[in-house]
mmCIF file as Biopython writes it, N, C-alpha, C and O atoms, coordinates in Angstrom:
data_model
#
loop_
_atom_site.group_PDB
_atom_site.id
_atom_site.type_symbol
_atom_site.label_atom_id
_atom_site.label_alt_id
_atom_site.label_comp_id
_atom_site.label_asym_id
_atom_site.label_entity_id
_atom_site.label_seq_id
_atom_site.pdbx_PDB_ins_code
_atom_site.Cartn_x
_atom_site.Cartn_y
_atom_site.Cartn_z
_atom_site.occupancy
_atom_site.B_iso_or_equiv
_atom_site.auth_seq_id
_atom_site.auth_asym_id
_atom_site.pdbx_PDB_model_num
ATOM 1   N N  . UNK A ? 1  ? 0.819   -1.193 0.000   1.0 0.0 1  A 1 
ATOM 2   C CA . UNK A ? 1  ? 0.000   0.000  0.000   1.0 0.0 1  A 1 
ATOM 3   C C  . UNK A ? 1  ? 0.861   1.254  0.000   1.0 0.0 1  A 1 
ATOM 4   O O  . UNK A ? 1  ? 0.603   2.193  -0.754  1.0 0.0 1  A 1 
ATOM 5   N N  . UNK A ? 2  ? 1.962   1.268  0.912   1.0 0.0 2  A 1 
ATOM 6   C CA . UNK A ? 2  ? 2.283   2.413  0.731   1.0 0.0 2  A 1 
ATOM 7   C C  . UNK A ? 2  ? 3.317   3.063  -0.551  1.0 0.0 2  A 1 
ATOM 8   O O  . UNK A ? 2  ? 3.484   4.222  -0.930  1.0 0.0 2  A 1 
ATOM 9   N N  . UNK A ? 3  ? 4.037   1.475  -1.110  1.0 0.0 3  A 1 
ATOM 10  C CA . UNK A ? 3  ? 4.441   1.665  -2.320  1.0 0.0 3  A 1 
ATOM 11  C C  . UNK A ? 3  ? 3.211   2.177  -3.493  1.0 0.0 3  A 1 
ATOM 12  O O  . UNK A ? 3  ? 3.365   3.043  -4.354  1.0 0.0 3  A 1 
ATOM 13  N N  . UNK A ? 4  ? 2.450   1.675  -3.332  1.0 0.0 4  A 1 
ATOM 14  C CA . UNK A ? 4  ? 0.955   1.684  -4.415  1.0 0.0 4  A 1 
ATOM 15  C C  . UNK A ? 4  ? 0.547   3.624  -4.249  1.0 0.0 4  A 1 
ATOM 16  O O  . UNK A ? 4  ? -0.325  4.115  -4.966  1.0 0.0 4  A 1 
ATOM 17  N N  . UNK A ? 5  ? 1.111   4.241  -3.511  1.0 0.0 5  A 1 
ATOM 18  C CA . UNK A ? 5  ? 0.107   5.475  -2.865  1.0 0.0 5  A 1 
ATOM 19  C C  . UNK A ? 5  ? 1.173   6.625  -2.725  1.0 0.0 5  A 1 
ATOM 20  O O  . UNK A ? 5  ? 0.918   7.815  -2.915  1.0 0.0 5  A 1 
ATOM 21  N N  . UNK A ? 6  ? 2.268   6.169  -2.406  1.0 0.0 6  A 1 
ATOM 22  C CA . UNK A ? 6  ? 3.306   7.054  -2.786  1.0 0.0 6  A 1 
ATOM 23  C C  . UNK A ? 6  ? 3.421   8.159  -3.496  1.0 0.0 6  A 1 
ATOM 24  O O  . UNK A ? 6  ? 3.447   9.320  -3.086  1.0 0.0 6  A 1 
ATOM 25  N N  . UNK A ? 7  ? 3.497   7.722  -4.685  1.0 0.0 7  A 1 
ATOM 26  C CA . UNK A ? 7  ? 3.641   8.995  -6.039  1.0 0.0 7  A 1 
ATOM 27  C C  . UNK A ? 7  ? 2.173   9.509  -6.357  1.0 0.0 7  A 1 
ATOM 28  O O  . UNK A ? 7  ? 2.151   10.489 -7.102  1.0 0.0 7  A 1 
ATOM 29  N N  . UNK A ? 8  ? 0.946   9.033  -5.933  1.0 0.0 8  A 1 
ATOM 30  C CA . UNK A ? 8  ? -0.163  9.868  -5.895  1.0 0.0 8  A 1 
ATOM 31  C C  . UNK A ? 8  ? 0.176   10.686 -4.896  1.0 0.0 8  A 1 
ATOM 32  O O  . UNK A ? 8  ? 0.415   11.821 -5.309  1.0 0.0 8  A 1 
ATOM 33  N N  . UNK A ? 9  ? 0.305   10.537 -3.607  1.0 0.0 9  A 1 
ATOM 34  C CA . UNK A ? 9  ? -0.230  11.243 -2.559  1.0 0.0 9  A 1 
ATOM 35  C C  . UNK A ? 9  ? 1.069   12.659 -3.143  1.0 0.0 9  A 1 
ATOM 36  O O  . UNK A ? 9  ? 0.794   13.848 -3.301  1.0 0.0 9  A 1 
ATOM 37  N N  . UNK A ? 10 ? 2.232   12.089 -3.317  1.0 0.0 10 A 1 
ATOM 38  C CA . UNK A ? 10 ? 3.204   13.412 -3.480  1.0 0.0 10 A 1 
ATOM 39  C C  . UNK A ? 10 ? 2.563   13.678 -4.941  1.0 0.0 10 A 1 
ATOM 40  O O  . UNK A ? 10 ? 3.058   14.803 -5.020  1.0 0.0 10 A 1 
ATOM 41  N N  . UNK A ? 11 ? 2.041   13.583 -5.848  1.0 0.0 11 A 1 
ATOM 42  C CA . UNK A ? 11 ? 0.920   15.140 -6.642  1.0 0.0 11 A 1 
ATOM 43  C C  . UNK A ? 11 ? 0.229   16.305 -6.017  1.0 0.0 11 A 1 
ATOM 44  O O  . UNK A ? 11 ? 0.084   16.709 -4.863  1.0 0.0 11 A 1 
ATOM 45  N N  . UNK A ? 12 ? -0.189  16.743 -7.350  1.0 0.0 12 A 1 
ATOM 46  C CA . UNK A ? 12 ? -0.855  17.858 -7.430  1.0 0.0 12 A 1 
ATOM 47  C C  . UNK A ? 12 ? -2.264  17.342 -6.541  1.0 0.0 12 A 1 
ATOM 48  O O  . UNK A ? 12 ? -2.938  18.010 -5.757  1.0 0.0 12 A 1 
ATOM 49  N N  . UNK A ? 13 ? -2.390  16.326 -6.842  1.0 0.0 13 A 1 
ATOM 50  C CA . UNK A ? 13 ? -3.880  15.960 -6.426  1.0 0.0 13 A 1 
ATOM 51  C C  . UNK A ? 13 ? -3.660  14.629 -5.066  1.0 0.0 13 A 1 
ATOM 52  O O  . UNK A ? 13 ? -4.362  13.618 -5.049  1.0 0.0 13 A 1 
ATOM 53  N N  . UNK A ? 14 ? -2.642  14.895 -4.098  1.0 0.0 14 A 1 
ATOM 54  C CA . UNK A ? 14 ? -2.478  14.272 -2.803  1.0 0.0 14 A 1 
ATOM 55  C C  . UNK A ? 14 ? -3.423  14.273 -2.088  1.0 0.0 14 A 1 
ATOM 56  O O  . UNK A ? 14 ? -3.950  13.166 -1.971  1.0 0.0 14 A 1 
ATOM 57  N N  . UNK A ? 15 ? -3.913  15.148 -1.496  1.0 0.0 15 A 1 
ATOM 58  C CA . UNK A ? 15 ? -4.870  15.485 -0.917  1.0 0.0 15 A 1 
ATOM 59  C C  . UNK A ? 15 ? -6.158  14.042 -1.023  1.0 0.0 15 A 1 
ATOM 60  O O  . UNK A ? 15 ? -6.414  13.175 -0.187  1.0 0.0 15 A 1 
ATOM 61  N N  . UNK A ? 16 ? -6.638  14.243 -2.150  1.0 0.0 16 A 1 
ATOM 62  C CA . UNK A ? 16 ? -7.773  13.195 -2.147  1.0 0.0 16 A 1 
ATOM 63  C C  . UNK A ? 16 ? -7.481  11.686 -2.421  1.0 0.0 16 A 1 
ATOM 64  O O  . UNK A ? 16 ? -8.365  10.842 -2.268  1.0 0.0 16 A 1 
ATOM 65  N N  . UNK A ? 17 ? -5.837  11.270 -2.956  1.0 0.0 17 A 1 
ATOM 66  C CA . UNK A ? 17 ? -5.448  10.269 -2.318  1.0 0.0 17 A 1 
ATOM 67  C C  . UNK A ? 17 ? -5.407  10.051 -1.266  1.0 0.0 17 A 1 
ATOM 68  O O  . UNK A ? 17 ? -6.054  9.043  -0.982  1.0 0.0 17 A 1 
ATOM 69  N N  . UNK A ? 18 ? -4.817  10.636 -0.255  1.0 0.0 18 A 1 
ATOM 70  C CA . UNK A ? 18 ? -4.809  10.652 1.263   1.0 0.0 18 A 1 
ATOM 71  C C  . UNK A ? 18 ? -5.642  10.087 1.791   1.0 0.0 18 A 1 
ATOM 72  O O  . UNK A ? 18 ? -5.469  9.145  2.564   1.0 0.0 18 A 1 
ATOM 73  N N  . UNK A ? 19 ? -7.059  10.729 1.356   1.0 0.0 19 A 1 
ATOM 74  C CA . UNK A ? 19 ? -8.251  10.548 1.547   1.0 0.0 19 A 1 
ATOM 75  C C  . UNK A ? 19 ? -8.678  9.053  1.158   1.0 0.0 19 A 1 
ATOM 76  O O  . UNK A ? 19 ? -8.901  8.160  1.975   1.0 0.0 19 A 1 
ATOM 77  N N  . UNK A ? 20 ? -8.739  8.960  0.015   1.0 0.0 20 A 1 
ATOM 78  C CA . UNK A ? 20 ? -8.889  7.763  -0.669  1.0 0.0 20 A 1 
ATOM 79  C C  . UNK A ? 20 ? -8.371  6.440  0.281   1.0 0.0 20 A 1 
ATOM 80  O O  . UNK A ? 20 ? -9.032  5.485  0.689   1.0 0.0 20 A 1 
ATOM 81  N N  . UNK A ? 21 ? -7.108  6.726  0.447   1.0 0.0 21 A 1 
ATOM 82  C CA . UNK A ? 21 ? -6.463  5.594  1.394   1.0 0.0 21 A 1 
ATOM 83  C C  . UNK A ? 21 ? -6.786  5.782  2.503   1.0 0.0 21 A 1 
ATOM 84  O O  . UNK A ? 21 ? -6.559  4.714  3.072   1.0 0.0 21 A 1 
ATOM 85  N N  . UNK A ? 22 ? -7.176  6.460  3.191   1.0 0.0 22 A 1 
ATOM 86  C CA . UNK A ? 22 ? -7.788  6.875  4.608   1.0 0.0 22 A 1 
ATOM 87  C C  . UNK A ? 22 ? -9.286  5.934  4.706   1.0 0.0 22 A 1 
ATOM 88  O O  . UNK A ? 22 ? -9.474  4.957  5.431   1.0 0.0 22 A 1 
ATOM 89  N N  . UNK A ? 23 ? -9.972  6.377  4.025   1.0 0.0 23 A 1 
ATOM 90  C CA . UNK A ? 23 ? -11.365 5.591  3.879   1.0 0.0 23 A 1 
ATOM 91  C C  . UNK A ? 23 ? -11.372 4.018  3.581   1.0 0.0 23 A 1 
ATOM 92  O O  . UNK A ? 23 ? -12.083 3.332  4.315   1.0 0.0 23 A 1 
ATOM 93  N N  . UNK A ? 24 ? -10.523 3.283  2.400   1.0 0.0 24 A 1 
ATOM 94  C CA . UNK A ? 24 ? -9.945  2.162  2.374   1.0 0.0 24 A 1 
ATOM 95  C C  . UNK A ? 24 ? -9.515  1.910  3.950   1.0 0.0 24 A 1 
ATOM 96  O O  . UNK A ? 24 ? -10.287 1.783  4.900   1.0 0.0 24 A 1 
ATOM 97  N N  . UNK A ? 25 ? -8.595  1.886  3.961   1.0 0.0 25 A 1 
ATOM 98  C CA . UNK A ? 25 ? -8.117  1.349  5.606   1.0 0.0 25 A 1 
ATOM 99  C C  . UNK A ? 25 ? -8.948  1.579  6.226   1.0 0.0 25 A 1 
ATOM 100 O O  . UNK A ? 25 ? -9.457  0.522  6.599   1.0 0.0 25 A 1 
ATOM 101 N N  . UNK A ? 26 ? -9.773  2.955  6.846   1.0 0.0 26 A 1 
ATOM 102 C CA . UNK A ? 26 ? -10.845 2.253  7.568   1.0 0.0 26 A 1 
ATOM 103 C C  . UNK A ? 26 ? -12.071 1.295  7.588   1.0 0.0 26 A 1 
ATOM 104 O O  . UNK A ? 26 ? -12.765 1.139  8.593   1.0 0.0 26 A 1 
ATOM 105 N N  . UNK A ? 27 ? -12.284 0.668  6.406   1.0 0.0 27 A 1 
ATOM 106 C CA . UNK A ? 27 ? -13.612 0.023  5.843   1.0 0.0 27 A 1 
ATOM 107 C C  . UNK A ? 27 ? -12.945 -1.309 5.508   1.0 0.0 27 A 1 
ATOM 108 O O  . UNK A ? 27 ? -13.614 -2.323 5.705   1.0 0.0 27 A 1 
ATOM 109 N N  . UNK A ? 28 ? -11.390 -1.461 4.902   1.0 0.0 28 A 1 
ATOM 110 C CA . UNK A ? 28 ? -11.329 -3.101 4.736   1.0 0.0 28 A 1 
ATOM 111 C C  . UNK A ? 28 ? -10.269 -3.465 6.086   1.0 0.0 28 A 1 
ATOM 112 O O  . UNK A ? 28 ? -9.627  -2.767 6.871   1.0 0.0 28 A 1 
ATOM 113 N N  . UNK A ? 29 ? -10.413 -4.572 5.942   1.0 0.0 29 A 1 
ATOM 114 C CA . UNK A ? 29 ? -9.634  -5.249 7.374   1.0 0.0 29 A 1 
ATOM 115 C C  . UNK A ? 29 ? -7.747  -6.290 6.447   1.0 0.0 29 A 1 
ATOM 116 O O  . UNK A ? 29 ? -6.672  -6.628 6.944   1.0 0.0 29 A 1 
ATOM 117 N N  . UNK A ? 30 ? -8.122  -6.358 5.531   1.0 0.0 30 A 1 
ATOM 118 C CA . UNK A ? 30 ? -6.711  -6.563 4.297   1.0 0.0 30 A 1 
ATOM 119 C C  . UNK A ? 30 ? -6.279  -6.291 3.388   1.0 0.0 30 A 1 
ATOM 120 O O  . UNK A ? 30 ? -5.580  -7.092 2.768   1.0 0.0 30 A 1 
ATOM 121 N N  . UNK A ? 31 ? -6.552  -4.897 2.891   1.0 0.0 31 A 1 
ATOM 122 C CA . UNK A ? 31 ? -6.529  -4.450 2.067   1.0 0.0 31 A 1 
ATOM 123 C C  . UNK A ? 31 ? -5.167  -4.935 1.680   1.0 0.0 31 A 1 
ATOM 124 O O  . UNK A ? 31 ? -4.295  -5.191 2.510   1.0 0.0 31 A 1 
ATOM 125 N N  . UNK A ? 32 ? -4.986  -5.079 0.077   1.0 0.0 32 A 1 
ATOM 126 C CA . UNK A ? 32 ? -3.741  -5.255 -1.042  1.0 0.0 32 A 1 
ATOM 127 C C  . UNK A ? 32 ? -3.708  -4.928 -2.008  1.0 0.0 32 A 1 
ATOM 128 O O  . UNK A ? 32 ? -4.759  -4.563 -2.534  1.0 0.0 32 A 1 
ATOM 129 N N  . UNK A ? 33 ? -2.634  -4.898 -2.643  1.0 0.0 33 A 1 
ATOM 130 C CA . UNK A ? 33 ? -2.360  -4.205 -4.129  1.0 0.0 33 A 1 
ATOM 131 C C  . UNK A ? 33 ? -1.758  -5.424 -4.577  1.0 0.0 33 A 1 
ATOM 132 O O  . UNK A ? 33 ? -0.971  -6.050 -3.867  1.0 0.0 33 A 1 
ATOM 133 N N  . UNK A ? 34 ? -2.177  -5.873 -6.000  1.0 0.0 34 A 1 
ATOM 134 C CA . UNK A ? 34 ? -1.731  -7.118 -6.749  1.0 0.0 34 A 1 
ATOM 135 C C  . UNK A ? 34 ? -1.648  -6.384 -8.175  1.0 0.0 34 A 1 
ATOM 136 O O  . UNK A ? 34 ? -2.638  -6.017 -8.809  1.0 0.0 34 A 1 
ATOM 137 N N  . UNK A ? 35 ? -0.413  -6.237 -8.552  1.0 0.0 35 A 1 
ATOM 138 C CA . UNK A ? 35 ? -0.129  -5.830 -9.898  1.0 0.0 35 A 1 
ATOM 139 C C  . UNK A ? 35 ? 0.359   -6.845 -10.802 1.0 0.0 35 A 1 
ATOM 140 O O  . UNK A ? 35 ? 1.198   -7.745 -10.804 1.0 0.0 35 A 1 
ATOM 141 N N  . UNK A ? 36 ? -0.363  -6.418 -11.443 1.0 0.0 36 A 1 
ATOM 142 C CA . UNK A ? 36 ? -0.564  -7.819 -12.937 1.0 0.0 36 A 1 
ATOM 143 C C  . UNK A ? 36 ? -0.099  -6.743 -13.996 1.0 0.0 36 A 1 
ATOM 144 O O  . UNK A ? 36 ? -0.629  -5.640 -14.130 1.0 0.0 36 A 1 
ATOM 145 N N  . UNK A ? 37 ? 1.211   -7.331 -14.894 1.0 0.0 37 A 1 
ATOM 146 C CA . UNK A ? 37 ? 1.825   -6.358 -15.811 1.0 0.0 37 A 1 
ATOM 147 C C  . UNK A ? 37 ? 2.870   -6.094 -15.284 1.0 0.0 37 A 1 
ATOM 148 O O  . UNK A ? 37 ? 3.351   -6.488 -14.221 1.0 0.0 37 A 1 
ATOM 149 N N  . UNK A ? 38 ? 3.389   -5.132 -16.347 1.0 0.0 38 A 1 
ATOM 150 C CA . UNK A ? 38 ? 4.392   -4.653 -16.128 1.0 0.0 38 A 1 
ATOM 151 C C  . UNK A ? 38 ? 4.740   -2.866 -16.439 1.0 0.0 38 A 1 
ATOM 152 O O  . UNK A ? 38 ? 5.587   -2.263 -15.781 1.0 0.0 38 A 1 
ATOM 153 N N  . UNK A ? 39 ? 4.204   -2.440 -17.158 1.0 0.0 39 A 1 
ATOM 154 C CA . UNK A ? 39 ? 4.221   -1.128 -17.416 1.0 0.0 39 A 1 
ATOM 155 C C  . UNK A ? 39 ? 2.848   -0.524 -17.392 1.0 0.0 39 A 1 
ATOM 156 O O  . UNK A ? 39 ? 2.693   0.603  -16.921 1.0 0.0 39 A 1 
ATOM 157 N N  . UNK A ? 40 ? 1.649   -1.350 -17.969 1.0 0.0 40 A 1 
ATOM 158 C CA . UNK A ? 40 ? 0.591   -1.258 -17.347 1.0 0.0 40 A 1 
ATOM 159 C C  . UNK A ? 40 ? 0.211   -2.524 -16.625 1.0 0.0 40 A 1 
ATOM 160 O O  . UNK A ? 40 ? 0.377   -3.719 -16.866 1.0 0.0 40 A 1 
ATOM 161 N N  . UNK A ? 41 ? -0.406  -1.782 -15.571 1.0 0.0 41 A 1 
ATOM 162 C CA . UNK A ? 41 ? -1.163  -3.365 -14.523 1.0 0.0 41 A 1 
ATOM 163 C C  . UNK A ? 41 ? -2.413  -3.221 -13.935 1.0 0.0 41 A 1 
ATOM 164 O O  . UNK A ? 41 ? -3.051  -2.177 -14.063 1.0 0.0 41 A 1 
ATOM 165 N N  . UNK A ? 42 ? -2.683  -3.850 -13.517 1.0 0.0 42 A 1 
ATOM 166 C CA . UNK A ? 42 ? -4.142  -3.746 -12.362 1.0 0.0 42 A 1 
ATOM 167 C C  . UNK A ? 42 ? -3.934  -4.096 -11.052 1.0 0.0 42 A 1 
ATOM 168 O O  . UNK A ? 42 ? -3.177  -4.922 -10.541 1.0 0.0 42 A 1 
ATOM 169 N N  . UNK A ? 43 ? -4.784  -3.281 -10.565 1.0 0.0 43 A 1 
ATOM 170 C CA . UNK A ? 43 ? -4.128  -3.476 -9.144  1.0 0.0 43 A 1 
ATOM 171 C C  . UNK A ? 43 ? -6.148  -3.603 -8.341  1.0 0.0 43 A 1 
ATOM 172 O O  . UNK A ? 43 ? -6.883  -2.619 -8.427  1.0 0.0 43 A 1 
ATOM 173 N N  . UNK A ? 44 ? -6.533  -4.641 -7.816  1.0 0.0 44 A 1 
ATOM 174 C CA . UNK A ? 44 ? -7.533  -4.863 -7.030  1.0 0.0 44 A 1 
ATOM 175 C C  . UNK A ? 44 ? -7.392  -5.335 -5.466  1.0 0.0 44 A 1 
ATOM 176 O O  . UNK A ? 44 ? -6.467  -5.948 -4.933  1.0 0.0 44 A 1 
ATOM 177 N N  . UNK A ? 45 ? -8.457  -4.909 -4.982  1.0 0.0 45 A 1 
ATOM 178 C CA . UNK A ? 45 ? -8.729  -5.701 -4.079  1.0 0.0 45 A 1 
ATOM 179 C C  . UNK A ? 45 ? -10.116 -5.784 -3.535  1.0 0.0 45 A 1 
ATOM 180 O O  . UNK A ? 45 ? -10.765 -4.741 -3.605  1.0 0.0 45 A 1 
ATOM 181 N N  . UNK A ? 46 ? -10.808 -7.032 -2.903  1.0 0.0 46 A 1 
ATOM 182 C CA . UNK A ? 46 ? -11.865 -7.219 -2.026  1.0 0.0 46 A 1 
ATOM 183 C C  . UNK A ? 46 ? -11.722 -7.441 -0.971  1.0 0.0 46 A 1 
ATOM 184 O O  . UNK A ? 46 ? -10.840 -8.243 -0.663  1.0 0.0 46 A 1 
ATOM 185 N N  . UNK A ? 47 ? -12.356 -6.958 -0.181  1.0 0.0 47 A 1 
ATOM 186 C CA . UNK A ? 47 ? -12.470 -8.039 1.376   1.0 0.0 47 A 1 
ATOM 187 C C  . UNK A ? 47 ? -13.634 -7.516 1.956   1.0 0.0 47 A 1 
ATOM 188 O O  . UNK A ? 47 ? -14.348 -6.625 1.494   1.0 0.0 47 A 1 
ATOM 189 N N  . UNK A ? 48 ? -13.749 -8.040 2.840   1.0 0.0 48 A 1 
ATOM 190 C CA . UNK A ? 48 ? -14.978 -7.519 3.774   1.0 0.0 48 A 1 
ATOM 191 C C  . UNK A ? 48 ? -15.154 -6.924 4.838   1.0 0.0 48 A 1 
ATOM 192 O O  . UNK A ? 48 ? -14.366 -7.184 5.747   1.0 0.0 48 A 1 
ATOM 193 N N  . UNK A ? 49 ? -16.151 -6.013 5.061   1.0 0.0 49 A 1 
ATOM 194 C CA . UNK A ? 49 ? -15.845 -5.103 5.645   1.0 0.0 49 A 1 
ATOM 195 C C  . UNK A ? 49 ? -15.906 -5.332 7.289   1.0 0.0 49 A 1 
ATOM 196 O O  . UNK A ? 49 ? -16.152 -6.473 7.680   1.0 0.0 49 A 1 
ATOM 197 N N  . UNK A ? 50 ? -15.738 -4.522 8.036   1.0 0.0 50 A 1 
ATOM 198 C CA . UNK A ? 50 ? -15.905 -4.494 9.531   1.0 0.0 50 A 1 
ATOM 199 C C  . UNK A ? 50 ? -17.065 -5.298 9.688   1.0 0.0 50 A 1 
ATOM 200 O O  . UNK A ? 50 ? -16.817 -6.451 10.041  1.0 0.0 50 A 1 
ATOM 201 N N  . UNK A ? 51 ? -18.468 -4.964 9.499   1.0 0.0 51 A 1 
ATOM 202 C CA . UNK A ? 51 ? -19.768 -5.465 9.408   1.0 0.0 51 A 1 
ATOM 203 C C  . UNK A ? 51 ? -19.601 -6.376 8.325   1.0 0.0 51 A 1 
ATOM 204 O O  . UNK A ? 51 ? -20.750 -6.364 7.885   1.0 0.0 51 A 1 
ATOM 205 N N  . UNK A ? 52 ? -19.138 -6.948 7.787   1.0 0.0 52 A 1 
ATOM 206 C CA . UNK A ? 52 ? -19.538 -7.905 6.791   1.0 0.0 52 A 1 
ATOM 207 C C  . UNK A ? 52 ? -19.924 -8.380 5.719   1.0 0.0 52 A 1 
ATOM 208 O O  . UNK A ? 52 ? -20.101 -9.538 5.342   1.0 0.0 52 A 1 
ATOM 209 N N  . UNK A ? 53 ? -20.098 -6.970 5.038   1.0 0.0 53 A 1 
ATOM 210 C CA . UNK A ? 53 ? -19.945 -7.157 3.423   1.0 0.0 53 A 1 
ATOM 211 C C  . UNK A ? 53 ? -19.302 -6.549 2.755   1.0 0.0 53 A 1 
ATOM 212 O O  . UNK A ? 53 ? -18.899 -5.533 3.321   1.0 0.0 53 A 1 
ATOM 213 N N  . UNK A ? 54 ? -18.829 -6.710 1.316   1.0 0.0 54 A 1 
ATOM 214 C CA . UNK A ? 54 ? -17.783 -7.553 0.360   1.0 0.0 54 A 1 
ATOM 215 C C  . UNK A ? 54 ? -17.671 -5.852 0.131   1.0 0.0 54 A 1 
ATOM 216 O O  . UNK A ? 54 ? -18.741 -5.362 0.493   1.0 0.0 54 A 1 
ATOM 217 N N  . UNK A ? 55 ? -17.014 -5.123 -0.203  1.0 0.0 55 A 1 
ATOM 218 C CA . UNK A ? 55 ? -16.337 -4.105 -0.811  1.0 0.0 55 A 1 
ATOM 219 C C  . UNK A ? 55 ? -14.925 -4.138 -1.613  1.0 0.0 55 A 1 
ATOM 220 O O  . UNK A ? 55 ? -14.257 -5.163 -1.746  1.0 0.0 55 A 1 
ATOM 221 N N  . UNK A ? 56 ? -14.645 -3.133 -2.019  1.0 0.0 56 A 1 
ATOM 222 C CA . UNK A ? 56 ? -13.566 -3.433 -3.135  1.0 0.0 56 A 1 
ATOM 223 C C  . UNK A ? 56 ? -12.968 -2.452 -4.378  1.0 0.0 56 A 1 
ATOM 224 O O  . UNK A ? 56 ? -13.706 -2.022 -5.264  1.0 0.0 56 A 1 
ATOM 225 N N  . UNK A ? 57 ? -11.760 -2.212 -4.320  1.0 0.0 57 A 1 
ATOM 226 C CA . UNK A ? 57 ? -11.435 -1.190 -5.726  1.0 0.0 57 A 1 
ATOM 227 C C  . UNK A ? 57 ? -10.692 -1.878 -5.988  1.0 0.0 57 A 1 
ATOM 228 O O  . UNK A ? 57 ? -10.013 -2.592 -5.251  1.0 0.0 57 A 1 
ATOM 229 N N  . UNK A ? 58 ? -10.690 -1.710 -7.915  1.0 0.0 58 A 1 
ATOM 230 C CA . UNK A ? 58 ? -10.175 -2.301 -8.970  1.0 0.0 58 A 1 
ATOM 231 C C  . UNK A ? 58 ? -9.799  -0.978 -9.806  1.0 0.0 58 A 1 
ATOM 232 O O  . UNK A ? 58 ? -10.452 0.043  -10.016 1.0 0.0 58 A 1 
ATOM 233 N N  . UNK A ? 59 ? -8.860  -1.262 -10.097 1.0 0.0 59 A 1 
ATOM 234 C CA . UNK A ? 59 ? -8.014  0.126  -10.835 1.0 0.0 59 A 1 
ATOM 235 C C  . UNK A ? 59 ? -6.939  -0.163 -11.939 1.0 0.0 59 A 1 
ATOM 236 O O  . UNK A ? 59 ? -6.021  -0.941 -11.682 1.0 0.0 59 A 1 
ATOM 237 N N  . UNK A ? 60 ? -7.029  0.418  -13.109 1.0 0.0 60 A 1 
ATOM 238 C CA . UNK A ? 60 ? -5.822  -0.074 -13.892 1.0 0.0 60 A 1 
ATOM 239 C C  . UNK A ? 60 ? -4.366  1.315  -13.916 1.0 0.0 60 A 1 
ATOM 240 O O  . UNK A ? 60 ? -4.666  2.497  -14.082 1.0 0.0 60 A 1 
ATOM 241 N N  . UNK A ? 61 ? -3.383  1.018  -13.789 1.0 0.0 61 A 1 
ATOM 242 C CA . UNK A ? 61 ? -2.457  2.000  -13.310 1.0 0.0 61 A 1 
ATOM 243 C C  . UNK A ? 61 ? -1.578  1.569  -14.887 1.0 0.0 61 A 1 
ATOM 244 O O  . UNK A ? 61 ? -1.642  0.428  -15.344 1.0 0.0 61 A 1 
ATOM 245 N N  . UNK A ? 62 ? -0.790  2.688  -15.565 1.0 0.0 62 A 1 
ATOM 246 C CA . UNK A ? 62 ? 0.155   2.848  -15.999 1.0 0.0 62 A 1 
ATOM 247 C C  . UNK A ? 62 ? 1.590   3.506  -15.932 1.0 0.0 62 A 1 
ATOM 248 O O  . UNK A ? 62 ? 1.647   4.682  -16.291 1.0 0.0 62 A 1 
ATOM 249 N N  . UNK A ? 63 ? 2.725   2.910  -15.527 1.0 0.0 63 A 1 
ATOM 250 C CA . UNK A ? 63 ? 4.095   3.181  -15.470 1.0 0.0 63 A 1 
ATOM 251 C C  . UNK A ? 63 ? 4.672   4.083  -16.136 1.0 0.0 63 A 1 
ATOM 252 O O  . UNK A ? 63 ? 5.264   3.477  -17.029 1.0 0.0 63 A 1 
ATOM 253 N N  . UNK A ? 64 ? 4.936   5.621  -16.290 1.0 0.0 64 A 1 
ATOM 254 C CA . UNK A ? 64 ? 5.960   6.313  -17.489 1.0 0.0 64 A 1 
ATOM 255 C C  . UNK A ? 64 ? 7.164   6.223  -17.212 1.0 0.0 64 A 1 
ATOM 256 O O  . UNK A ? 64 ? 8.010   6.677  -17.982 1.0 0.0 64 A 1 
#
Protein backbone atom coordinates (compact mmCIF):
# COMPACT_ATOMS: atom_id res chain seq x y z
CA UNK A 1 0.00 0.00 0.00
CA UNK A 2 2.28 2.41 0.73
CA UNK A 3 4.44 1.66 -2.32
CA UNK A 4 0.95 1.68 -4.41
CA UNK A 5 0.11 5.48 -2.87
CA UNK A 6 3.31 7.05 -2.79
CA UNK A 7 3.64 9.00 -6.04
CA UNK A 8 -0.16 9.87 -5.89
CA UNK A 9 -0.23 11.24 -2.56
CA UNK A 10 3.20 13.41 -3.48
CA UNK A 11 0.92 15.14 -6.64
CA UNK A 12 -0.85 17.86 -7.43
CA UNK A 13 -3.88 15.96 -6.43
CA UNK A 14 -2.48 14.27 -2.80
CA UNK A 15 -4.87 15.48 -0.92
CA UNK A 16 -7.77 13.20 -2.15
CA UNK A 17 -5.45 10.27 -2.32
CA UNK A 18 -4.81 10.65 1.26
CA UNK A 19 -8.25 10.55 1.55
CA UNK A 20 -8.89 7.76 -0.67
CA UNK A 21 -6.46 5.59 1.39
CA UNK A 22 -7.79 6.88 4.61
CA UNK A 23 -11.37 5.59 3.88
CA UNK A 24 -9.94 2.16 2.37
CA UNK A 25 -8.12 1.35 5.61
CA UNK A 26 -10.85 2.25 7.57
CA UNK A 27 -13.61 0.02 5.84
CA UNK A 28 -11.33 -3.10 4.74
CA UNK A 29 -9.63 -5.25 7.37
CA UNK A 30 -6.71 -6.56 4.30
CA UNK A 31 -6.53 -4.45 2.07
CA UNK A 32 -3.74 -5.25 -1.04
CA UNK A 33 -2.36 -4.20 -4.13
CA UNK A 34 -1.73 -7.12 -6.75
CA UNK A 35 -0.13 -5.83 -9.90
CA UNK A 36 -0.56 -7.82 -12.94
CA UNK A 37 1.82 -6.36 -15.81
CA UNK A 38 4.39 -4.65 -16.13
CA UNK A 39 4.22 -1.13 -17.42
CA UNK A 40 0.59 -1.26 -17.35
CA UNK A 41 -1.16 -3.37 -14.52
CA UNK A 42 -4.14 -3.75 -12.36
CA UNK A 43 -4.13 -3.48 -9.14
CA UNK A 44 -7.53 -4.86 -7.03
CA UNK A 45 -8.73 -5.70 -4.08
CA UNK A 46 -11.86 -7.22 -2.03
CA UNK A 47 -12.47 -8.04 1.38
CA UNK A 48 -14.98 -7.52 3.77
CA UNK A 49 -15.84 -5.10 5.65
CA UNK A 50 -15.91 -4.49 9.53
CA UNK A 51 -19.77 -5.46 9.41
CA UNK A 52 -19.54 -7.90 6.79
CA UNK A 53 -19.95 -7.16 3.42
CA UNK A 54 -17.78 -7.55 0.36
CA UNK A 55 -16.34 -4.11 -0.81
CA UNK A 56 -13.57 -3.43 -3.14
CA UNK A 57 -11.43 -1.19 -5.73
CA UNK A 58 -10.18 -2.30 -8.97
CA UNK A 59 -8.01 0.13 -10.84
CA UNK A 60 -5.82 -0.07 -13.89
CA UNK A 61 -2.46 2.00 -13.31
CA UNK A 62 0.16 2.85 -16.00
CA UNK A 63 4.10 3.18 -15.47
CA UNK A 64 5.96 6.31 -17.49
Amino acid sequence: MDEFFAEMIAGEDGEKYRQMRSVLESNLTKLRVLRVGRLRYTCTSWEKTRVGNWAGLHTVSVET
